[in-house]
PADRENVEX-72914 format. One record per residue: residue in one letter; z, x, y of N, C-alpha, C in turn; residue number from 1. Coordinates in Angstrom, 2 decimals. Example, Ala and Ser with C-alpha at 12.3 -4.5 7.8 and 13.67 -1.06 7.14 Angstrom:
<atoms>
rest / n.z / n.x / n.y / ca.z / ca.x / ca.y / c.z / c.x / c.y / nr
A / 7.80 / 13.19 / -5.69 / 7.80 / 12.30 / -4.50 / 7.80 / 13.20 / -3.30 / 1
S / 7.08 / 12.85 / -2.25 / 7.14 / 13.67 / -1.06 / 7.87 / 12.90 / 0.03 / 2
</atoms>
This chain:
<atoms>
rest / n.z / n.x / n.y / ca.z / ca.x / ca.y / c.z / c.x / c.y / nr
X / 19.85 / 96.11 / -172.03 / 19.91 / 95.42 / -170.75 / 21.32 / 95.56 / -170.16 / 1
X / 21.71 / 95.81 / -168.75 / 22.78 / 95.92 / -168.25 / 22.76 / 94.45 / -167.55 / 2
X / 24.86 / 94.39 / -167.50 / 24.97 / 93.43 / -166.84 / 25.33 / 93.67 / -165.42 / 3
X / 25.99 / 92.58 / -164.83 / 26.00 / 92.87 / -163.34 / 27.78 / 94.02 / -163.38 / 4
X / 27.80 / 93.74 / -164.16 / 29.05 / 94.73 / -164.74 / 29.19 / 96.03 / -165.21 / 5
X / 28.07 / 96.14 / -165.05 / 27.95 / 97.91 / -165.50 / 28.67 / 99.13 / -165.08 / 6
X / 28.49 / 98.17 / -163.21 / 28.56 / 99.84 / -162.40 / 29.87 / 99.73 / -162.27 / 7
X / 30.89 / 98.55 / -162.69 / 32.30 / 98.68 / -162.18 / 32.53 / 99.27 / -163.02 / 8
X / 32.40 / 98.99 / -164.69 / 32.69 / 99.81 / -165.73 / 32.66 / 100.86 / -165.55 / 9
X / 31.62 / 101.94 / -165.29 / 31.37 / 103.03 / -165.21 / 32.46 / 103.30 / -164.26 / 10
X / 32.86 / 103.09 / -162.95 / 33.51 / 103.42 / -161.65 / 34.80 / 103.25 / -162.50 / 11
X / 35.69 / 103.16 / -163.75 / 36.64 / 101.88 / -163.66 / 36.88 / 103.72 / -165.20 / 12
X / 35.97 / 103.86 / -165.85 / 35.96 / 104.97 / -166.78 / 35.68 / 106.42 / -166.36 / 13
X / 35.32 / 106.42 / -165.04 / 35.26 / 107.65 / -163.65 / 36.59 / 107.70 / -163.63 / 14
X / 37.40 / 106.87 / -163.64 / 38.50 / 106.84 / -162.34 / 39.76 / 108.27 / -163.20 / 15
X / 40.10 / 108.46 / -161.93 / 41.34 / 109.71 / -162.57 / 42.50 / 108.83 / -162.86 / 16
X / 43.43 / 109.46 / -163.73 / 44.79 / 108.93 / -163.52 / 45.03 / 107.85 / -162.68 / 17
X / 45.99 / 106.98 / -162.43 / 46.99 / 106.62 / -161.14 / 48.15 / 107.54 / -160.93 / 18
X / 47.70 / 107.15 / -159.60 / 48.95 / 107.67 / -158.59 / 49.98 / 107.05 / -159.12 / 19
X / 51.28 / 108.11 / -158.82 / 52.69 / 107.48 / -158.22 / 52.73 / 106.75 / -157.14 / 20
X / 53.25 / 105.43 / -157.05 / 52.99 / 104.79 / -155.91 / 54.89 / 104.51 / -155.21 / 21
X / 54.78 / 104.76 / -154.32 / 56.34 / 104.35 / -153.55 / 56.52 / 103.29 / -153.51 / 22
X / 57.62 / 103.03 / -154.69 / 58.30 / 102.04 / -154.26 / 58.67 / 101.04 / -153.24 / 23
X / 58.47 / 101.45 / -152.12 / 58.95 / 100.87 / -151.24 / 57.56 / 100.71 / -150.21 / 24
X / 56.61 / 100.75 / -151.02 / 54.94 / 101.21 / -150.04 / 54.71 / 99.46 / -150.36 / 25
X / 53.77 / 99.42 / -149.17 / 53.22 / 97.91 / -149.64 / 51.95 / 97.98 / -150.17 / 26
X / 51.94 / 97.34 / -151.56 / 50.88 / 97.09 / -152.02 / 49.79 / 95.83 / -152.02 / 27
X / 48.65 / 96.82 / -152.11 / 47.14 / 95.27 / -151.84 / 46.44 / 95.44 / -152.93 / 28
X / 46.42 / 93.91 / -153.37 / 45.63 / 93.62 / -154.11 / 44.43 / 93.26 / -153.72 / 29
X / 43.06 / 93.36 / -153.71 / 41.56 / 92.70 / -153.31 / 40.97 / 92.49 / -154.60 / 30
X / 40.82 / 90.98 / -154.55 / 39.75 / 90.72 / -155.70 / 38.68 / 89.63 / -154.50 / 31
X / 37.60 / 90.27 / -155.52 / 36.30 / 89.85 / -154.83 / 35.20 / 89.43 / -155.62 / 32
X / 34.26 / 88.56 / -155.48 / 33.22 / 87.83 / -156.49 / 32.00 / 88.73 / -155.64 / 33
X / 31.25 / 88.57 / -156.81 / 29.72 / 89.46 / -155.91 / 29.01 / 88.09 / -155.71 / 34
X / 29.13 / 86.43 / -156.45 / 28.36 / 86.08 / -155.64 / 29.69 / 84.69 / -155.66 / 35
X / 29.00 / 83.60 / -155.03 / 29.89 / 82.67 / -155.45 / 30.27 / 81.39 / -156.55 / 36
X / 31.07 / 81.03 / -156.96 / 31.19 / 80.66 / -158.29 / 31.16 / 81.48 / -159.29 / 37
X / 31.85 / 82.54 / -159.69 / 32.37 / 83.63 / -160.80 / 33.65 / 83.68 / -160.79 / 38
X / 34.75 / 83.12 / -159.91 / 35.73 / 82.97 / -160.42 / 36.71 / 83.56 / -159.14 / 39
X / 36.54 / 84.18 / -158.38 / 37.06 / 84.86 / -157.37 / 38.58 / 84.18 / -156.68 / 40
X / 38.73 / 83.30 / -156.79 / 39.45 / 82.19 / -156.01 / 40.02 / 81.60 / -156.97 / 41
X / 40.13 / 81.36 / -158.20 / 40.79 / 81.19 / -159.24 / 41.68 / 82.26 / -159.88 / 42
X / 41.29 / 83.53 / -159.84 / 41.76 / 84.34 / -160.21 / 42.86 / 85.01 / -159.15 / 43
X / 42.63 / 85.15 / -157.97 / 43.43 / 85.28 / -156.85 / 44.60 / 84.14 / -156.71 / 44
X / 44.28 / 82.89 / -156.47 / 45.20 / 81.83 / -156.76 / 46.38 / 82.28 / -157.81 / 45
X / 45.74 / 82.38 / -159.17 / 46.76 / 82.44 / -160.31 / 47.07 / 83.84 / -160.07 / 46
X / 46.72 / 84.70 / -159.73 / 47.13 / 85.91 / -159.77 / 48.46 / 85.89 / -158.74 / 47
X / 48.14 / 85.30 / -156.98 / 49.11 / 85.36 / -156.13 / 50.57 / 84.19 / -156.59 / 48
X / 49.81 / 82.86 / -157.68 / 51.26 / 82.22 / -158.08 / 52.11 / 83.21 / -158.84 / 49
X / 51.66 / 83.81 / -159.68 / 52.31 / 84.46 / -160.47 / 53.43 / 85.44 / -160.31 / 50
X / 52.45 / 86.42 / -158.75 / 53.81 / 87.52 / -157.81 / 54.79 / 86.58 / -157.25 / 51
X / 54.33 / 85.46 / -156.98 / 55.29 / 85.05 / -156.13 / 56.30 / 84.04 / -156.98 / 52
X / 56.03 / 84.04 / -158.19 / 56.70 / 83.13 / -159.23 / 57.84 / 84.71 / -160.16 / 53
X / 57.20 / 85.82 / -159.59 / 58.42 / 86.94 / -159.70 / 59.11 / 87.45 / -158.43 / 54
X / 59.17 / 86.55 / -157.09 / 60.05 / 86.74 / -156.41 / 59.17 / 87.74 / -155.61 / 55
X / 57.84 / 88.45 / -155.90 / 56.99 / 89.30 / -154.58 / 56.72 / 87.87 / -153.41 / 56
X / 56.65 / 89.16 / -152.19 / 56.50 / 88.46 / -151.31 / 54.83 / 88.14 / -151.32 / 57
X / 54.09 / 87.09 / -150.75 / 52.31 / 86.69 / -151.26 / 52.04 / 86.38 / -149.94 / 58
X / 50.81 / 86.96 / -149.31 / 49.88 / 86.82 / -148.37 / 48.53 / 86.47 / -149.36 / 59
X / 47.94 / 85.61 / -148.52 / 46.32 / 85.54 / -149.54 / 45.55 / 85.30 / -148.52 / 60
X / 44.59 / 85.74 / -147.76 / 43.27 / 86.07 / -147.15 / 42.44 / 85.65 / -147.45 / 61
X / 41.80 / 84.43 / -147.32 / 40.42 / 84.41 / -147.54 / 39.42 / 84.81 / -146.83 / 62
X / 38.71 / 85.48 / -147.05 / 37.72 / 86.30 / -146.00 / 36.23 / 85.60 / -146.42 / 63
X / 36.11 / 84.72 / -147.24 / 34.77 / 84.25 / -147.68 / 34.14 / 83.80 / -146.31 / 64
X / 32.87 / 83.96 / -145.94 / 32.45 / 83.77 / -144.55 / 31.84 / 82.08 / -144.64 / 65
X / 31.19 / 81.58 / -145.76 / 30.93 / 79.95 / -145.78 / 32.12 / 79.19 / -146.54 / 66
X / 32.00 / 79.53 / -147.62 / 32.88 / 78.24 / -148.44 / 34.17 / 78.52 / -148.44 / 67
X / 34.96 / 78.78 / -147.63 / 36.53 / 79.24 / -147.32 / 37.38 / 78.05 / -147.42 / 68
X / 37.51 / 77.77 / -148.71 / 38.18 / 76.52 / -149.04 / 39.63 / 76.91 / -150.13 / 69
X / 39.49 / 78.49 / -150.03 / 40.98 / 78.39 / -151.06 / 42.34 / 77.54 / -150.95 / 70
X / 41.88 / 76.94 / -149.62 / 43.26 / 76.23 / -148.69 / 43.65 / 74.90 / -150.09 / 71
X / 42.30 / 74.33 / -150.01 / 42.02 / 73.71 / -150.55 / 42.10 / 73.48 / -152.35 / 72
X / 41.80 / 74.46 / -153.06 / 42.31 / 74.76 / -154.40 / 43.98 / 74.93 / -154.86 / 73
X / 44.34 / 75.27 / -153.67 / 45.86 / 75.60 / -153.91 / 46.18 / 74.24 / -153.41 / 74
X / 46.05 / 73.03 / -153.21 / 46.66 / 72.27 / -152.57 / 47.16 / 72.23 / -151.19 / 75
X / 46.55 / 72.83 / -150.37 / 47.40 / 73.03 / -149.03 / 46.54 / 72.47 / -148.07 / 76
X / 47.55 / 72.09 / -146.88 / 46.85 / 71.66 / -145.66 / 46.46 / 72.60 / -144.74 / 77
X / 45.11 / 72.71 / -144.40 / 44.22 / 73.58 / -143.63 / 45.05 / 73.81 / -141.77 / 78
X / 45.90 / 74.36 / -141.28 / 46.38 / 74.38 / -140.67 / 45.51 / 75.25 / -139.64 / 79
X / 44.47 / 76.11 / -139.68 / 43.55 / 76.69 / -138.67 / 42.58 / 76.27 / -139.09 / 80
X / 41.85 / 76.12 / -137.56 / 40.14 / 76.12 / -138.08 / 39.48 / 76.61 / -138.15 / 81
X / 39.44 / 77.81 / -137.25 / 38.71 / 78.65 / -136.78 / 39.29 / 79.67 / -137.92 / 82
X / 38.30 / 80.54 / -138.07 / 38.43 / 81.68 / -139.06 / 37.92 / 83.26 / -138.64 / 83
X / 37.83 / 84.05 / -138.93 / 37.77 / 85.51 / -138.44 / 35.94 / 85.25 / -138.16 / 84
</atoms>
């Protein structure tokens, strides 16, 4: 039986090498849940404290189209309402 994890695996043991990346290039991170409640927003959270607890500069996006509450997990005050 496969899990819902299969096809990243496979895509993830496809993959060539990495690139050299420039130094000076800006890098993006995207993490994404396939549904909701798997962790998506927890992992982004601790992932973006962490760059920014080494001095990277942190943008975080929530693009979730209903439950767009990361404002909210991180402790912060919802300063827009309207969303994309």
């Amino acid at each position: 039986m496969m899990d819902q994890a299969h096809k990243v695996r496979a895509l993830v043991s496809a993959a060539g090498p990495a690139v050299d990346v420039d130094a000076d290039a800006l890098p993006m991170i995207m993490v994404a849940g396939s549904r909701a409640g798997v962790g998506a927003s927890t992992v982004t959270l601790n992932l973006a404290a962490v760059l920014a607890d080494r001095g990277e500069r942190v943008l975080v996006v929530d693009g979730t189209q209903h439950r767009n509450d990361l404002h909210e997990l991180a402790g912060m005050r919802r300063e827009v309402q309207l969303g994309l």
